[in-house]
N, C-alpha and C positions, 0 to 999 in steps of 0.2 A: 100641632096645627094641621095637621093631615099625614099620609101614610100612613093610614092602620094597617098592618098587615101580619103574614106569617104568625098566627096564631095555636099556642098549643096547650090546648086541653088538659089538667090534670086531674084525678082525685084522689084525694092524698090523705088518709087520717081525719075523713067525714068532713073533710071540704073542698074545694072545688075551686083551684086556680088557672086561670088564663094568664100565660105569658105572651105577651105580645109586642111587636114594635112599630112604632110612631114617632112622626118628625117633631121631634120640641119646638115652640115656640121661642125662638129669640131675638124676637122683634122685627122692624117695618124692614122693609129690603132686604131679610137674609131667609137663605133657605132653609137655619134650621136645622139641627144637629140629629141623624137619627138615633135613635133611643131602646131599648128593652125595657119594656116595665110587665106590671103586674096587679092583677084586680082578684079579689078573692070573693068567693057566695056560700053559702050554706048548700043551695037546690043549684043543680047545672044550668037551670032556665034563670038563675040571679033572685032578687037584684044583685048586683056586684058591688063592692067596692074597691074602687082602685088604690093602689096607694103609689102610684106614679113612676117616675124610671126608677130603676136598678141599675142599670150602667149606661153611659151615652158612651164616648171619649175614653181609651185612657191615655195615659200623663205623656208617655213618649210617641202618641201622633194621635196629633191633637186634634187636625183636620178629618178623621176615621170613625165614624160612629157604629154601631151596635145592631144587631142583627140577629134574627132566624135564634130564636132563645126553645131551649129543652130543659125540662126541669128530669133528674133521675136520682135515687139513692146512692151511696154506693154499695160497697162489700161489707162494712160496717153501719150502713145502715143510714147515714148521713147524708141530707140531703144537699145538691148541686144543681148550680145554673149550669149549664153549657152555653155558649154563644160564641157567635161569628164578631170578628175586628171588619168592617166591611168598606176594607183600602184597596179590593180590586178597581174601584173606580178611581177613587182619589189621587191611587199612588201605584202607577201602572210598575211591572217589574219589581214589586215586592210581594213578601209573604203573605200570604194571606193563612191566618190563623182561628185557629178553636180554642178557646179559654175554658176550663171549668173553675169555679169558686163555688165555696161552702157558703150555705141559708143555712138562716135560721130555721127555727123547727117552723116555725106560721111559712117560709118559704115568703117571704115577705123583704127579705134585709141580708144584703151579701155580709160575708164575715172574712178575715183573713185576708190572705194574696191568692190572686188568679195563677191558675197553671195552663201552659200552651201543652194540648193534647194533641194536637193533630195540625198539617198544614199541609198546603201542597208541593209535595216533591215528586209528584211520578208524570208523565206525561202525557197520560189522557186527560188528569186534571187542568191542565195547562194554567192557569190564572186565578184558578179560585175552586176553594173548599168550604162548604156550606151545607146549612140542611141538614143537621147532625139530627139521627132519631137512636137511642142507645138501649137496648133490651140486653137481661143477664139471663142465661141459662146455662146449669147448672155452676163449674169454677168459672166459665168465664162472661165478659161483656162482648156483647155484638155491636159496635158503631157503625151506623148506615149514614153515607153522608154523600154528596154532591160532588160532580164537579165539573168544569169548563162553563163554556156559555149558555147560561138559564135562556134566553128571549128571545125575539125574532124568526126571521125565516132562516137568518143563516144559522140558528144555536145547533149545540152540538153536546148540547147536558145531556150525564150520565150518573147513575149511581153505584157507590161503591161500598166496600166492608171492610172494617178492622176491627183486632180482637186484641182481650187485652185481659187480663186478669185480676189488674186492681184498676179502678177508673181512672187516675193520673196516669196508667198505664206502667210500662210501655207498652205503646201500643204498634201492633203488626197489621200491616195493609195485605189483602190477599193478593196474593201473586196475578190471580185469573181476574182481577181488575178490569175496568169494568162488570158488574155483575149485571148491571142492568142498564140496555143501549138502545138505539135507535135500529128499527128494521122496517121492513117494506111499510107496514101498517101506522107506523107509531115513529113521533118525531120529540128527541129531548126529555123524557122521562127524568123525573129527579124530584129532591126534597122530600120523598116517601115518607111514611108512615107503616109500621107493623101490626100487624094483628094475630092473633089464634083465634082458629076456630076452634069448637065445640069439640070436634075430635082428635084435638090436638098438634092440628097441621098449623 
C-alpha cells in the first residue's frame, strides 16, 4: 500500500532482480506489515515482474516486519537474501538482527531456515543494525552495514565492517569500527553500496 523503498539492484545469470520493501496492504485502519519482496526483467529498464513478498514477519515477533533486502552468493555458490528483522521501532531495547536464507536459483522463493548473521552488540551501533551491502574477495566476505540513528537532525548513523569466511559466518566486526562517520562536512553516512573501479580500487 506504500513504502517503496531501499531498493537493490541485482544481475544475476542474465536477469535482473530488484529487491525491495513495501508496506502490505492489510486493510481499512491498519498500517500494514513492512515487507521484502522481489520483481524480476530480462533488460534493467524492465518491464518487471513482481512476484510479491518474500518475508514480512517472522513467527516469534509477530508485530516486526522486513527490511533493507541484499541478494549475494555464497562460497559455494548458492544464492541468499540478507535482510533486516526491523523491531528497532516496535520493540525498543531488543536485538535488532540480520537474517540470511537460501533462494532459489530464479532468486524468486526463500528455501530452508533463516540464519542470524549479525546484530547489534557494540556501542556505536546503539539500537540498530542495517543496510547490510556484502562483497567477497579473495577467502573472504566483506559485510558493510549500518548502524545507530538513520534520520533527523539529531542522527548519528554510521557504517561499519565484518568479515567472515563462509556467509553464516562467523562473523568478525572490525575493531576500528566505525569506518565511516560523521565529520565537519558530512552528517549520518550509512546504508552504502560498493563499487570497483576500472583499475581495481
Amino acid at each position: 500500500r506504500g513504502d517503496f523503498w531501499a531498493p537493490e539492484i541485482v544481475h544475476d545469470r542474465g536477469r535482473f532482480l530488484v529487491y525491495y520493501t513495501a508496506r502490505r496492504d492489510e486493510g481499512a485502519n491498519k498500517a500494514g506489515t513492512l515487507c521484502v519482496a522481489v520483481a524480476t526483467a530480462i533488460s534493467a529498464t524492465g518491464p518487471y515482474t513482481d512476484h510479491g513478498p518474500l518475508v514480512c514477519q517472522i513467527p516469534e515477533r509477530k508485530n516486526v516486519g522486513s527490511i533493507d533486502a541484499f541478494f549475494v552468493r555464497d562460497e559455494n555458490n548458492a544464492p541468499y537474501l540478507i535482510w533486516k528483522a526491523d523491531g528497532n521501532d516496535a520493540e525498543p531495547n531488543q536485538p535488532t538482527s540480520i537474517f540470511a536464507q537460501r533462494l532459489n536459483e530464479k532468486g524468486t522463493k526463500l528455501l530452508g531456515q533463516r540464519e542470524e548473521i549479525l546484530r547489534n552488540t557494540d556501542a556505536w551501533e546503539r539500537h540498530v543494525t542495517e543496510g547490510s551491502f556484502i562483497l567477497r574477495r579473495g577467502e573472504w566476505f566483506y559485510h558493510f552495514y549500518s548502524g545507530n540513528s538513520c534520520c533527523g537532525r539529531g542522527c548519528d548513523y554510521a557504517l561499519g565492517v565484518a568479515r567472515a569466511k563462509r556467509l553464516l559466518g562467523p562473523w568478525e566486526k572490525a575493531p576500528q569500527n566505525p569506518i565511516l562517520h560523521e565529520n565537519e562536512d558530512w552528517q549520518c553516512p550509512g546504508h552504502g553500496s560498493i563499487v570497483s573501479t576500472p583499475d581495481g580500487r
